[in-house]
ZAKEMI-750582 format. One record per residue (C-alpha): residue number from 1; residue in three letters; z, x, y. Coordinates in steps of 0.5 Angstrom, whole numbers. Each point is the difference from the previous one (the first is absolute). Example, Ala and Ser with C-alpha at 12.3 -4.5 7.8 and 13.67 -1.06 7.14 Angstrom:
BEGIN
pos:1&code:ala&w:16&u:25&v:-9
pos:2&code:ser&w:-2&u:2&v:7
END
This chain:
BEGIN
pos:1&code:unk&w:-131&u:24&v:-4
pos:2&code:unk&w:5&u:5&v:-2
pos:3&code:unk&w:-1&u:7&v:2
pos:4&code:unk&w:0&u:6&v:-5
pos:5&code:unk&w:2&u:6&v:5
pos:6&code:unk&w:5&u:3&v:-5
pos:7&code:unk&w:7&u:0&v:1
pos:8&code:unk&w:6&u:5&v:-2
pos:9&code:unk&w:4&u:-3&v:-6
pos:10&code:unk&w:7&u:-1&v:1
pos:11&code:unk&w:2&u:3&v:-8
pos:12&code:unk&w:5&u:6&v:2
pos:13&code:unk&w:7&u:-2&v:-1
pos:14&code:unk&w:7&u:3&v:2
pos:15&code:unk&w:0&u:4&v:-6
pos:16&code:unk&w:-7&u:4&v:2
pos:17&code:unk&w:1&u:0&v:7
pos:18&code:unk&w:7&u:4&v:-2
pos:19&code:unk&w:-4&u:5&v:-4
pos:20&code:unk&w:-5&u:0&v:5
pos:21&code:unk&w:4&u:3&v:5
pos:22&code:unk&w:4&u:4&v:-5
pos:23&code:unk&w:-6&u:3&v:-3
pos:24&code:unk&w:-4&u:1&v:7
pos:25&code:unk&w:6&u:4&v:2
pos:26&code:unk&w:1&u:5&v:-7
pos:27&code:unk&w:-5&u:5&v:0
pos:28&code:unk&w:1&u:8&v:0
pos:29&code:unk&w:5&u:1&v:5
pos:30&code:unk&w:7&u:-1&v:-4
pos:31&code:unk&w:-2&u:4&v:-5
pos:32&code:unk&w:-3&u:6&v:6
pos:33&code:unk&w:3&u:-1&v:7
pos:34&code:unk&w:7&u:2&v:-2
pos:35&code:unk&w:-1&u:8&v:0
pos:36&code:unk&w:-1&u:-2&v:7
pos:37&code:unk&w:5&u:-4&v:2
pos:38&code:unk&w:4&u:5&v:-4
pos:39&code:unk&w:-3&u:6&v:5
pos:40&code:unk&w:2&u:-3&v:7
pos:41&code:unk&w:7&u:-3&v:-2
pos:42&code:unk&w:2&u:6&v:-5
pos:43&code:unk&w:6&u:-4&v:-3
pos:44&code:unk&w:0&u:-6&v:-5
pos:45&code:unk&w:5&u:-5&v:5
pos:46&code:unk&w:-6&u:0&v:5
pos:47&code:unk&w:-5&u:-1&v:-5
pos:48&code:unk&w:2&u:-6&v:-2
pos:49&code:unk&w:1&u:-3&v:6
pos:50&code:unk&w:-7&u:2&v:3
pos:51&code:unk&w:-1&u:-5&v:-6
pos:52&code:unk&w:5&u:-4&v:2
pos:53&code:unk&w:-3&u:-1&v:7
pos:54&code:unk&w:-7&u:-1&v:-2
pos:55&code:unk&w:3&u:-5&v:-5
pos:56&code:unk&w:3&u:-3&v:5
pos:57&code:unk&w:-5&u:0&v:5
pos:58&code:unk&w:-6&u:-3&v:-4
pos:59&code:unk&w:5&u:-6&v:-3
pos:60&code:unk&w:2&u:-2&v:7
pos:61&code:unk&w:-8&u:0&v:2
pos:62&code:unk&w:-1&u:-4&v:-6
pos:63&code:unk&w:5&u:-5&v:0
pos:64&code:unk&w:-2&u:0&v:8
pos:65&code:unk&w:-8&u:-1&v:-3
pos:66&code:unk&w:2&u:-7&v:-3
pos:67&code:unk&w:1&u:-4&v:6
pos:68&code:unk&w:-7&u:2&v:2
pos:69&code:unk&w:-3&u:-1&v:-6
pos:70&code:unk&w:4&u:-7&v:0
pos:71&code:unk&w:-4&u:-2&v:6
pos:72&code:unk&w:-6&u:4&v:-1
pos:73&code:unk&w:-2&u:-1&v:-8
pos:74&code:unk&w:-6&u:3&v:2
pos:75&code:unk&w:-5&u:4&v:-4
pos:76&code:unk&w:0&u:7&v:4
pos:77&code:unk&w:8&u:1&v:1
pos:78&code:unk&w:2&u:5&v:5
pos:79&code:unk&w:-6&u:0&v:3
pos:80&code:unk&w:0&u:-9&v:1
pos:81&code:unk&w:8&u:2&v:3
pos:82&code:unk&w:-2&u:5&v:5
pos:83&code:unk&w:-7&u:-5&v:2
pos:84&code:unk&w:6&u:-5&v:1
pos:85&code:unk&w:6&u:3&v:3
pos:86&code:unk&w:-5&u:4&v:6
pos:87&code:unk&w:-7&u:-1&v:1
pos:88&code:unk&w:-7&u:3&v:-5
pos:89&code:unk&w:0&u:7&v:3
pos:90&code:unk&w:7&u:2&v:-4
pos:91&code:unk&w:-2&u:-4&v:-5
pos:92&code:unk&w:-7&u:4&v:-1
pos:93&code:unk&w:4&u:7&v:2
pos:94&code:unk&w:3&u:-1&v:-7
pos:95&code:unk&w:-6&u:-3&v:-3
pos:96&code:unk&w:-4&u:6&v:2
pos:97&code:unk&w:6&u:5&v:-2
pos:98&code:unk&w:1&u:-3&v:-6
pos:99&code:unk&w:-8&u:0&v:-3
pos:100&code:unk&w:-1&u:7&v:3
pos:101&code:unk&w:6&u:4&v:-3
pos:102&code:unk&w:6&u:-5&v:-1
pos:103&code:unk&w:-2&u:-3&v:-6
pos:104&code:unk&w:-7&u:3&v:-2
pos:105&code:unk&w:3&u:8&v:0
pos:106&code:unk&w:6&u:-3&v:-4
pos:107&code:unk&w:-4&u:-3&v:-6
pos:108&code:unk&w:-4&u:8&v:0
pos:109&code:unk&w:6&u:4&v:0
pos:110&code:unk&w:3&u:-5&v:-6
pos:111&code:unk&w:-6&u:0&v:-3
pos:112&code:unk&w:0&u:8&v:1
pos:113&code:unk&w:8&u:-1&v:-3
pos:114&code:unk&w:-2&u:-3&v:-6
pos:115&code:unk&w:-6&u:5&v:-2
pos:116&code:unk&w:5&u:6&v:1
pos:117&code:unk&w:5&u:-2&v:-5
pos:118&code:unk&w:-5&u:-3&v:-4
pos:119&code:unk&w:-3&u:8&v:-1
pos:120&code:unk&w:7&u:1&v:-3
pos:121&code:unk&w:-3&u:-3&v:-7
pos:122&code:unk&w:-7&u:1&v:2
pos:123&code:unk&w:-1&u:7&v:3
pos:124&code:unk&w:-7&u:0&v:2
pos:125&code:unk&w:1&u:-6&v:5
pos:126&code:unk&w:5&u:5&v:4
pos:127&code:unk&w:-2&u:0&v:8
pos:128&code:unk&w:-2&u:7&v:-2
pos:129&code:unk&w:-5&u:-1&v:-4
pos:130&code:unk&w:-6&u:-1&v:4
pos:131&code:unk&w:-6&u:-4&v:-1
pos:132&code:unk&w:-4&u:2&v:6
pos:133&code:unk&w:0&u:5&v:5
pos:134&code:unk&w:-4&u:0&v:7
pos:135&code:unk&w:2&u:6&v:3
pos:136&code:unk&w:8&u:0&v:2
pos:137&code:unk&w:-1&u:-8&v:-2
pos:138&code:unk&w:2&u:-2&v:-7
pos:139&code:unk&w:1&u:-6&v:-4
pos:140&code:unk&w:6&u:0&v:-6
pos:141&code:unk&w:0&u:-4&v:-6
pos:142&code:unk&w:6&u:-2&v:3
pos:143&code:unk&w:-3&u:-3&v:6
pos:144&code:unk&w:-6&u:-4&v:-4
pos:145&code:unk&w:5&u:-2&v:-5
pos:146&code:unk&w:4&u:-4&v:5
pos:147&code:unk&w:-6&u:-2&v:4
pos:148&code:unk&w:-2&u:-4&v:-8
pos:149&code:unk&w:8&u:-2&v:1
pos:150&code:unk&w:-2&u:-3&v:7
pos:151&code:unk&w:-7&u:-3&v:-3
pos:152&code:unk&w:4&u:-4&v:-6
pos:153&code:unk&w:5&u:-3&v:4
pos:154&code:unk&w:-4&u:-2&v:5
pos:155&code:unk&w:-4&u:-3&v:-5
pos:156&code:unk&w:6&u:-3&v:-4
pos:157&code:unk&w:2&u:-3&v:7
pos:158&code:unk&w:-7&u:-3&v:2
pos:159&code:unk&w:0&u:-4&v:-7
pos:160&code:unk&w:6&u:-5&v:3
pos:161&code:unk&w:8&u:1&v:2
pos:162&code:unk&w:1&u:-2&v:-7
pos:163&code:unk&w:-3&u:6&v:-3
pos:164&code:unk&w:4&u:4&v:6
pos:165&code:unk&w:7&u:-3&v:-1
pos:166&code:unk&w:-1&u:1&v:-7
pos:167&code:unk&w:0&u:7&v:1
pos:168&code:unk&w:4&u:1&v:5
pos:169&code:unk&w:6&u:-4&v:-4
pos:170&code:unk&w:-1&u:4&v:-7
pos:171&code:unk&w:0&u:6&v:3
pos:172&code:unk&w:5&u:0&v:5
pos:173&code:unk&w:5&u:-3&v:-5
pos:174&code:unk&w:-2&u:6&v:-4
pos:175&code:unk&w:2&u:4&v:5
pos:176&code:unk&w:6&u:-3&v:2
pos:177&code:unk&w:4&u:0&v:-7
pos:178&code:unk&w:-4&u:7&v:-1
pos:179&code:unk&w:5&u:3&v:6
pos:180&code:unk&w:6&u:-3&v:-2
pos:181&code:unk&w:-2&u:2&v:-7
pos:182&code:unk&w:0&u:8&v:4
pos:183&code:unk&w:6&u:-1&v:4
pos:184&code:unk&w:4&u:-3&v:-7
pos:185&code:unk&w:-2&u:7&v:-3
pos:186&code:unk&w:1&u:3&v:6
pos:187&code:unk&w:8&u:-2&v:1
pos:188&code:unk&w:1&u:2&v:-9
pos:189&code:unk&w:-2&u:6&v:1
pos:190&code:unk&w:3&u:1&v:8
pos:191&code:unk&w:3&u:7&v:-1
pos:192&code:unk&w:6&u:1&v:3
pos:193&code:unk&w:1&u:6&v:3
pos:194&code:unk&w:-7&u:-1&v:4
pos:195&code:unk&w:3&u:-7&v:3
pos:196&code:unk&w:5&u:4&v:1
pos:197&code:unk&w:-3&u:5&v:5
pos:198&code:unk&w:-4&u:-6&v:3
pos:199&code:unk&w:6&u:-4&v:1
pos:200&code:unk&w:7&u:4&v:0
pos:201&code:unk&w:-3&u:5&v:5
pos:202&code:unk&w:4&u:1&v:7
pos:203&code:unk&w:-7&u:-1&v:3
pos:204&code:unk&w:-2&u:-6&v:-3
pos:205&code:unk&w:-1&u:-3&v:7
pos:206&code:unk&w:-3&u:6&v:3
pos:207&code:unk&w:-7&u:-1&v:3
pos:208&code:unk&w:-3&u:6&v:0
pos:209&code:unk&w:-7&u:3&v:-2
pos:210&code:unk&w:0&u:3&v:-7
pos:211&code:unk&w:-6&u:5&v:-2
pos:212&code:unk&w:-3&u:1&v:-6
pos:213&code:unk&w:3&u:6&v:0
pos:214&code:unk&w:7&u:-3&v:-1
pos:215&code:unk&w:2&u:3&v:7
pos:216&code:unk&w:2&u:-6&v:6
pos:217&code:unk&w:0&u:0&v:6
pos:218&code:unk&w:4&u:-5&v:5
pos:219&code:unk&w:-4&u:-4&v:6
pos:220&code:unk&w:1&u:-2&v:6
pos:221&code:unk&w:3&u:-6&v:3
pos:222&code:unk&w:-8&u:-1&v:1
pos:223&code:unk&w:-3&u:3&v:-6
pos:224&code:unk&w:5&u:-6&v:-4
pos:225&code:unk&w:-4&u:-5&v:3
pos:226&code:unk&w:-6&u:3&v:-2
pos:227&code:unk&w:1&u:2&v:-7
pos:228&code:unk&w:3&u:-8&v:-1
pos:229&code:unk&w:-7&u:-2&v:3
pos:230&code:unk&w:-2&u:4&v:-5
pos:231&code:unk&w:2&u:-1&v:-5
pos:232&code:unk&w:-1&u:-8&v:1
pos:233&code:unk&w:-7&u:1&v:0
pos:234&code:unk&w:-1&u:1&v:-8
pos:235&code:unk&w:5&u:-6&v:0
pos:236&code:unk&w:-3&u:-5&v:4
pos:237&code:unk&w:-7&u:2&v:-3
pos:238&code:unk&w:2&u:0&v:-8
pos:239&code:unk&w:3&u:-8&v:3
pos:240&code:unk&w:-5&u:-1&v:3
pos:241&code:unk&w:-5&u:-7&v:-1
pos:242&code:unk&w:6&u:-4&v:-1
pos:243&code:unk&w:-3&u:-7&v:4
pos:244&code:unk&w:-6&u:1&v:-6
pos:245&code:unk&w:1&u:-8&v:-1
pos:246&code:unk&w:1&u:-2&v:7
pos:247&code:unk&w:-9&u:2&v:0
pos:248&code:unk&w:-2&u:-5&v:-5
pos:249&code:unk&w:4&u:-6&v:2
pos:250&code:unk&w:-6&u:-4&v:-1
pos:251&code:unk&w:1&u:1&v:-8
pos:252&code:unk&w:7&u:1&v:-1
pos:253&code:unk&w:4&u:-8&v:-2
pos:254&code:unk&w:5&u:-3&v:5
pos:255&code:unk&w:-2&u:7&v:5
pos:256&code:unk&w:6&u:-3&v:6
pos:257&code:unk&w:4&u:2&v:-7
pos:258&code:unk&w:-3&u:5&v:-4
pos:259&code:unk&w:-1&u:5&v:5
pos:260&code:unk&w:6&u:0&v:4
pos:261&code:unk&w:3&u:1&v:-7
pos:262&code:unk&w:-4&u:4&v:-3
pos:263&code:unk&w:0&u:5&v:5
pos:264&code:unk&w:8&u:0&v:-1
pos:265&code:unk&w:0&u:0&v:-7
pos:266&code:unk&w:-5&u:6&v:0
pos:267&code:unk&w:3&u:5&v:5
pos:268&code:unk&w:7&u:-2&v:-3
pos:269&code:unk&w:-3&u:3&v:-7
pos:270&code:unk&w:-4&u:6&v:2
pos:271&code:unk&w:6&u:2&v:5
pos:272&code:unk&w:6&u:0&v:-6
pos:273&code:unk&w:-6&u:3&v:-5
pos:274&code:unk&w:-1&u:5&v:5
pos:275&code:unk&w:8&u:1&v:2
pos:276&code:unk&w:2&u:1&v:-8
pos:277&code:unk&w:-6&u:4&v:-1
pos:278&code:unk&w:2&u:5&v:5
pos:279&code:unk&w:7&u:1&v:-2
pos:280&code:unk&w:-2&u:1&v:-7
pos:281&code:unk&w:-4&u:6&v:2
pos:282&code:unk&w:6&u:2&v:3
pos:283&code:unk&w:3&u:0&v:-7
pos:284&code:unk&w:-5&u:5&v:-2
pos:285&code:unk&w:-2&u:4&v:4
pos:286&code:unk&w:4&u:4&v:5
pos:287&code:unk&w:-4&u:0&v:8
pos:288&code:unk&w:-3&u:7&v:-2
pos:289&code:unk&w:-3&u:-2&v:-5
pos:290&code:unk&w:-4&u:-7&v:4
pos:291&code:unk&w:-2&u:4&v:5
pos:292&code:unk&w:-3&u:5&v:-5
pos:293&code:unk&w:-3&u:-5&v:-4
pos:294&code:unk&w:-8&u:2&v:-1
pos:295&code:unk&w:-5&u:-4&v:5
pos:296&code:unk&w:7&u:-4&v:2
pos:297&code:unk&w:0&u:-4&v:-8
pos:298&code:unk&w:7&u:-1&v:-1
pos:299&code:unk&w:0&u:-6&v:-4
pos:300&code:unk&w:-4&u:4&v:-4
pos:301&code:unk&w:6&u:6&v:1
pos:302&code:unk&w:4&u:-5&v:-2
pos:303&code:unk&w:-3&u:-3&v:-6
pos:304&code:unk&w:0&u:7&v:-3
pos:305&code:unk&w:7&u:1&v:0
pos:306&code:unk&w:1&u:-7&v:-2
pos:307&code:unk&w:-5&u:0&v:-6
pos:308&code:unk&w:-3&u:7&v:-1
pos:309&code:unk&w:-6&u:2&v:1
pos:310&code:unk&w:-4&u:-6&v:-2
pos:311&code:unk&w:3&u:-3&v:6
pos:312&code:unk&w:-6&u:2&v:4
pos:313&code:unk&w:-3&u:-5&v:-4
pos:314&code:unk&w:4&u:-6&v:1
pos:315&code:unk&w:0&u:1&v:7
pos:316&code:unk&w:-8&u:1&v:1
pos:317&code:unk&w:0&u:-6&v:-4
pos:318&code:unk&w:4&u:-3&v:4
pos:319&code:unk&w:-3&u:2&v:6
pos:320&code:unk&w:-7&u:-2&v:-1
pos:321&code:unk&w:3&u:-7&v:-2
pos:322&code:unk&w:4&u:0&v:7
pos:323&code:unk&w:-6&u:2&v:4
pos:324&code:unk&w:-5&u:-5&v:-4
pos:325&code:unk&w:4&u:-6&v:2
pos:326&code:unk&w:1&u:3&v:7
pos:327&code:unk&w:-7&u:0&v:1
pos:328&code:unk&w:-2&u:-6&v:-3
pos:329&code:unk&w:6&u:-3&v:5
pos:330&code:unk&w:-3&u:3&v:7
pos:331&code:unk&w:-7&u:-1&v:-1
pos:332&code:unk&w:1&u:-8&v:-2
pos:333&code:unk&w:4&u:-1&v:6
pos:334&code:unk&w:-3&u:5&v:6
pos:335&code:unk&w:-6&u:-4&v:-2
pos:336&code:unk&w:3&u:-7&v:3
pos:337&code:unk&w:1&u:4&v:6
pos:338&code:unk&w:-7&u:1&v:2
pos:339&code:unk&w:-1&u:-7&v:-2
pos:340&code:unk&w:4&u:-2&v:5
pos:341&code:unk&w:-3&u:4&v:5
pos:342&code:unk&w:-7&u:-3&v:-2
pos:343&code:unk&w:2&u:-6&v:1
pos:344&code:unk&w:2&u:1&v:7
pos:345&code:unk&w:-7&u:2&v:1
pos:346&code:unk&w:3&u:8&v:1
pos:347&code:unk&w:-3&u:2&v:-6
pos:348&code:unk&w:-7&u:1&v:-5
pos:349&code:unk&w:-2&u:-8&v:0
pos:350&code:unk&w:-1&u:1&v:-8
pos:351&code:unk&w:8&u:3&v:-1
pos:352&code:unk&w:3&u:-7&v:2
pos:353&code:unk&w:-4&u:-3&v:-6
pos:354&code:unk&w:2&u:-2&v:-7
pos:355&code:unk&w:-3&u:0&v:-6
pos:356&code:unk&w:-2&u:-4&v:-5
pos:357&code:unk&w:7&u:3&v:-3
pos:358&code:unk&w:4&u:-2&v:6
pos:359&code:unk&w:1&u:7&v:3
pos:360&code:unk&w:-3&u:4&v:7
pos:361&code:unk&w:-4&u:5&v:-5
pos:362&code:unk&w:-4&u:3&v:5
pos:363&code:unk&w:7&u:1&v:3
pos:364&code:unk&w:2&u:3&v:-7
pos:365&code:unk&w:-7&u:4&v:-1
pos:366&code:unk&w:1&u:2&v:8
pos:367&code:unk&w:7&u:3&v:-1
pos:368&code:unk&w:-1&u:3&v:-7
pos:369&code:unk&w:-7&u:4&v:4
pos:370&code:unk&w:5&u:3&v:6
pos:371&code:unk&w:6&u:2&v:-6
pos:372&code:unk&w:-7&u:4&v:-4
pos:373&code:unk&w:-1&u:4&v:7
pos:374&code:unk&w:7&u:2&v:1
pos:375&code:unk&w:1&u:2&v:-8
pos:376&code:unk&w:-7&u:4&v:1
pos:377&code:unk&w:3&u:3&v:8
pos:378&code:unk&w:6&u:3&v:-4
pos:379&code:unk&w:4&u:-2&v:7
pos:380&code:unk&w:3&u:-6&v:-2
pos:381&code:unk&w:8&u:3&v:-1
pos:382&code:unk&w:0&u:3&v:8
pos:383&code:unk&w:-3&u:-7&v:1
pos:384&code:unk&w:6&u:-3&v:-2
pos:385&code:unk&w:5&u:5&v:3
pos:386&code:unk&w:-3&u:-2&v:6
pos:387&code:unk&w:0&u:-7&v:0
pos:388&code:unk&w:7&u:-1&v:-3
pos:389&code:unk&w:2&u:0&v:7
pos:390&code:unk&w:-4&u:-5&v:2
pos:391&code:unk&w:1&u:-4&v:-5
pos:392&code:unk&w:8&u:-2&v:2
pos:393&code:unk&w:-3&u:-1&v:7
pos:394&code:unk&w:-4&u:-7&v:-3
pos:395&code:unk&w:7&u:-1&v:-4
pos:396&code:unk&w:4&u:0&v:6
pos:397&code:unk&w:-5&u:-4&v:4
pos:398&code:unk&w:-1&u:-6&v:-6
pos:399&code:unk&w:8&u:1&v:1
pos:400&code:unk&w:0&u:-1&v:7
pos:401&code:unk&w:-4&u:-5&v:0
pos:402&code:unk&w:5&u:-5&v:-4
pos:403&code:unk&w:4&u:0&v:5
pos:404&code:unk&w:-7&u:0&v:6
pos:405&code:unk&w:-2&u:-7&v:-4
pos:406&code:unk&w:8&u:-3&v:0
pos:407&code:unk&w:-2&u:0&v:7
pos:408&code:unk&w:-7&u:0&v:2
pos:409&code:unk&w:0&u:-6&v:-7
pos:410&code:unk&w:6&u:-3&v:-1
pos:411&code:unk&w:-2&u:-7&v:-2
pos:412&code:unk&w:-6&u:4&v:-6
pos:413&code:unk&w:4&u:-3&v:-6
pos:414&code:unk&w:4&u:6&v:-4
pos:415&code:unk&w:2&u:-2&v:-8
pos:416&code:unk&w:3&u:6&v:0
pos:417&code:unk&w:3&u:4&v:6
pos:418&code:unk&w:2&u:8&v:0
pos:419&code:unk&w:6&u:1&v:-4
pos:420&code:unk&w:5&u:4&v:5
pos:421&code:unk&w:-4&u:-2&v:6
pos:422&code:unk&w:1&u:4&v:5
pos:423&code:unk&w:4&u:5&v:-2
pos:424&code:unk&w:-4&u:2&v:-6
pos:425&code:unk&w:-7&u:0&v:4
pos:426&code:unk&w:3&u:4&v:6
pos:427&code:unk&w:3&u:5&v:-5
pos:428&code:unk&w:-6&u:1&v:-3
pos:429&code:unk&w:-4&u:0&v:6
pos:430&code:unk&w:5&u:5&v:3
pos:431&code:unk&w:0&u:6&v:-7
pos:432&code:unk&w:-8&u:-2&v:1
pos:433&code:unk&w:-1&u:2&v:6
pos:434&code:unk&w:6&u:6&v:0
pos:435&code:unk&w:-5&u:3&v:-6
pos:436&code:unk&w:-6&u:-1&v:4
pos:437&code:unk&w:2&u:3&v:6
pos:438&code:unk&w:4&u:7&v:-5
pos:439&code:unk&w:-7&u:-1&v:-3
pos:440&code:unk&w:-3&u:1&v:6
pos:441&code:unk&w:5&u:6&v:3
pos:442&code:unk&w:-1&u:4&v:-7
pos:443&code:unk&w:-6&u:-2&v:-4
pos:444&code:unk&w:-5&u:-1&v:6
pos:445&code:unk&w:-6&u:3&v:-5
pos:446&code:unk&w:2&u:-5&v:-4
pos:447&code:unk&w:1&u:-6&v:4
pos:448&code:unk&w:-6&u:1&v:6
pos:449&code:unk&w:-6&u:0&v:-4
pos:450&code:unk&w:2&u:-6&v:-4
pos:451&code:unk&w:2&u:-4&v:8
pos:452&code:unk&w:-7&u:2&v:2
pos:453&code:unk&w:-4&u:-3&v:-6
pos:454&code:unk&w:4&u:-6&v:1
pos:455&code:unk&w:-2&u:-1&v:8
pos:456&code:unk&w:-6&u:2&v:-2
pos:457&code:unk&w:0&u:-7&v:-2
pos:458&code:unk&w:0&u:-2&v:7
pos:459&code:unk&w:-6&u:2&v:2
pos:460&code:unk&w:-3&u:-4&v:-7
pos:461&code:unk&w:3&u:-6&v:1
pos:462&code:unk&w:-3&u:0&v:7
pos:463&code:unk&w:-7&u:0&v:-2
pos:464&code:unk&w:1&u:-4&v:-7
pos:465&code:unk&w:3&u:-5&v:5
pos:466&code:unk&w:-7&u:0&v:6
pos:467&code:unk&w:-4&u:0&v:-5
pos:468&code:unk&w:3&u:-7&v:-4
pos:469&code:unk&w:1&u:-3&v:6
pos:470&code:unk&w:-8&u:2&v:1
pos:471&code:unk&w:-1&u:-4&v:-6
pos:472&code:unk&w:4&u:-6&v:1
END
C-alpha cells in the first residue's frame, strides 16, 4: 500500500530560486540605511565602500553556501548545515535565534516598514494614528495593517509553494527593473555640482563622524573601527536573508544546481543594485543633505530631486511593493526551518507536518503568530540591532564548518565545491569575526542582549532533548 504522507513538490526552478533570494533580501533598508551609513563615515568614498565590503561579504558567504547545499539539498538550509558541519546543539542554537528574534522580528519590522510608507498614500494608516489605547500601551493602524500583511502572506503561502513563488517571482521582478528604473533617472538628473562636492572633495577617503549639523569630527584610530562596524550593521542587514533558497531545498528543481547559483546570481544582483543606487544619491544629494533627510528616507530625498514632489509617491509605492515581496520571501522560507527542527524531533510535533497542499502550515501559522506579537511589542527594530551581531556569528560558523566537513567527511559527495576555497572562506571568516569583535568593543547594548537570547537556546535544547529521549 502507497503511502499518502504528503511531500514537498520540487516545482521551483533557477529563475525562482534566483528571485527568492533576491527579493528575500530587498526590503526597506536601501532606501533608509544610507543616512546612517553617511553618518559614521562622513564622506561619499567610505560610504560606498562599506557597500562594497558588505557586498563582498554576503557574495563570498553565498558562493561559499553553494557547497553545503550541494551536499545537503535539504529542506531547512542553514540549520541542516550547522546540524551537519558540528552536532544538533549548534543547530538548535540557531534555530531558536532564528524563530525567537532573527526571522520572526524581521517579517514585524518589514511589515511595519510597509504599513509606514503605505500611510504616505493613505494617511489615517499612519503608526500615529492609534486605534486602541491601554494606559501607556497602543496599537496603530500601522501595526495592525501589518499584522493583516503578515496574516495574508501566510495565508497565500499555506495554500502551496506555487502560490508562494508566484508572488515572490512577479514582485520581485517588479522591484528589480522598478530600481534600475530609479538609478536611470537618477544618473539623467545626476546634478554635477553635487557630484562634485561628494566626489572631487580632497576629503573623499576621509573617515570621520559627520553630524546633522553639518560639523565633523575626526575618530580615533579605535573610534574608525568602531564607526566601520557600525556602519555595516544597516548593511549587512538590508543584505540580510540572502541563503532564502538554501531553506526550501526540498521544493526547489535539480537543488545540488539551483541553489548554489541562485544564491550567487542573487547576491550579485542585489550587491550591484545596491552599489549603483548608493552612488546615484551621491549624484543628487550632497552628504548634508543625507544625514538630514527626514526619519533617515533618502531615496525619498532623492526622488523629490529627480521627480519633484510626486516623487514621494513613486518611492512609497515602491517601497510597499519591495516590503510586500520581502515579507512574502521570509515568511515562505523561515517557515522550512522549524520543519526541519520538528522533524528532528526539536520542535512542536505538528510543525514538522505538511498539509494537503504540500506545505509545514502549522509551521507557517505558528511564525506568522510570533511576528503579530513583535508588531504589537513595537520592539522588534532594537531586536534587530541586537541580533545583527549574532547573526554574522552563525554565518562565520556555516563558513567554517565547509572547511570542518573537508576534514571531518571528506568522501560526502560535493557536486559543487566553494569557489575560492580556502581563500575566500577564511577571508570571510576573518571580516566576520573582526566585525563581531569591534561590535563587542564598541556596540556591546547592542551585541549582548542579542548573544544572551541566543545562549538562552542552550538550556532549551537541553530539556527538549530529555524530554524527546523520554518519549523514545
Amino acid at each position: 500500500m502507497e503511502s499518502t504522507k504528503p511531500s514537498f513538490h520540487k516545482s521551483m526552478g533557477l529563475l525562482d530560486a534566483t528571485m527568492l533570494v533576491a527579493g528575500s533580501m530587498i526590503g526597506s533598508g536601501i532606501f533608509i540605511v544610507s543616512a546612517d551609513i553617511a553618518r559614521n563615515t562622513g564622506s561619499a568614498g567610505w560610504m560606498i565602500l562599506i557597500w562594497v565590503i558588505c557586498g563582498f561579504m554576503t557574495l563570498t558567504a553565498a558562493l561559499t553556501y553553494g557547497e553545503l547545499s550541494a551536499m545537503f539539498p535539504k529542506a531547512g538550509g542553514q540549520y541542516v548545515y550547522l546540524r551537519e558541519a558540528y552536532n544538533p546543539l549548534v543547530s538548535f542554537v540557531f534555530g531558536w535565534t532564528f524563530f525567537a528574534v532573527i526571522q520572526t522580528a524581521t517579517i514585524a519590522a518589514v511589515g511595519v516598514a510597509f504599513a509606514k510608507f503605505t500611510a504616505y498614500l493613505f494617511p489615517f494608516l499612519d503608526e500615529d494614528v492609534y486605534l486602541l489605547a491601554l494606559g501607556d500601551y497602543r496599537v496603530s493602524s500601522a501595526q495592525v495593517l501589518s499584522i493583516a500583511v503578515i496574516v495574508l502572506l501566510t495565508f497565500i503561502n499555506s495554500r502551496g509553494i506555487n502560490s508562494g513563488k508566484l508572488v515572490q517571482t512577479t514582485l520581485t521582478l517588479v522591484k528589480i527593473v522598478s530600481l534600475l528604473l530609479l538609478i536611470l533617472f537618477g544618473f539623467m538628473a545626476l546634478k554635477y555640482e553635487v557630484w562634485n562636492i561628494n566626489w572631487l572633495s580632497a576629503d573623499i577617503w576621509s573617515l570621520r563622524k559627520l553630524n546633522v549639523d553639518g560639523t565633523f569630527e575626526d575618530y580615533s584610530t579605535f573610534g574608525a573601527f568602531g564607526a566601520i562596524s557600525a556602519a555595516l550593521v544597516g548593511a549587512l542587514f538590508s543584505s540580510d536573508s540572502w541563503h532564502s533558497s538554501s531553506s526550501v531545498a526540498g521544493e526547489i528543481k535539480n537543488p545540488q544546481r539551483n541553489i548554489g547559483l541562485s544564491l550567487a546570481l542573487g547576491t550579485t544582483i542585489v550587491t550591484i543594485i545596491y552599489i549603483l543606487t548608493n552612488l546615484m544619491y551621491t549624484g543628487v544629494l550632497d552628504l548634508h543633505q543625507m544625514v538630514n533627510a527626514p526619519k533617515d528616507r533618502v531615496a525619498m530625498r532623492a526622488a523629490q530631486e529627480i521627480f519633484g514632489p510626486f516623487g514621494i509617491t513613486i518611492i512609497a509605492v515602491m517601497i510597499m511593493i519591495s516590503t510586500f515581496g520581502c515579507n512574502n520571501g521570509i515568511i515562505l522560507s523561515g517557515a522550512r526551518v522549524y520543519y526541519s527542527m520538528a522533524q528532528d524531533g526539536l520542535f512542536f510535533k505538528k510543525v514538522g507536518v505538511l498539509n494537503q497542499n504540500a506545505v509545514p502550515a502549522y509551521a507557517l501559522w505558528l511564525q506568522c503568530l510570533v511576528a503579530s506579537l513583535w508588531c504589537l511589542s513595537g520592539k522588534y527594530g532594537d531586536l534587530l540591532d541586537m541580533i545583527t551581531c549574532v547573526v554574522v556569528v552563525f554565518y562565520v560558523l556555516a563558513v567554517a564548518g565547509v572547511i570542518r566537513l573537508r576534514y571531518t567527511r571528506p568522501h560526502l559527495p560535493r557536486p559543487y565545491k566553494a569557489f575560492g576555497y580556502p581563500v575566500l572562506p577564511i577571508m570571510y571568516m576573518l571580516m566576520g569575526t573582526t566585525f563581531i569583535v569591534l561590535m563587542l568593543i564598541y556596540k556591546p547594548n547592542y551585541t549582548v542582549p542579542g548573544i544572551l537570547i541566543a545562549l538562552a537556546g542552550v538550556p532549551i535544547f537541553y530539556l527538549v532533548n530529555k524530554k524527546r529521549n523520554n518519549h523514545v
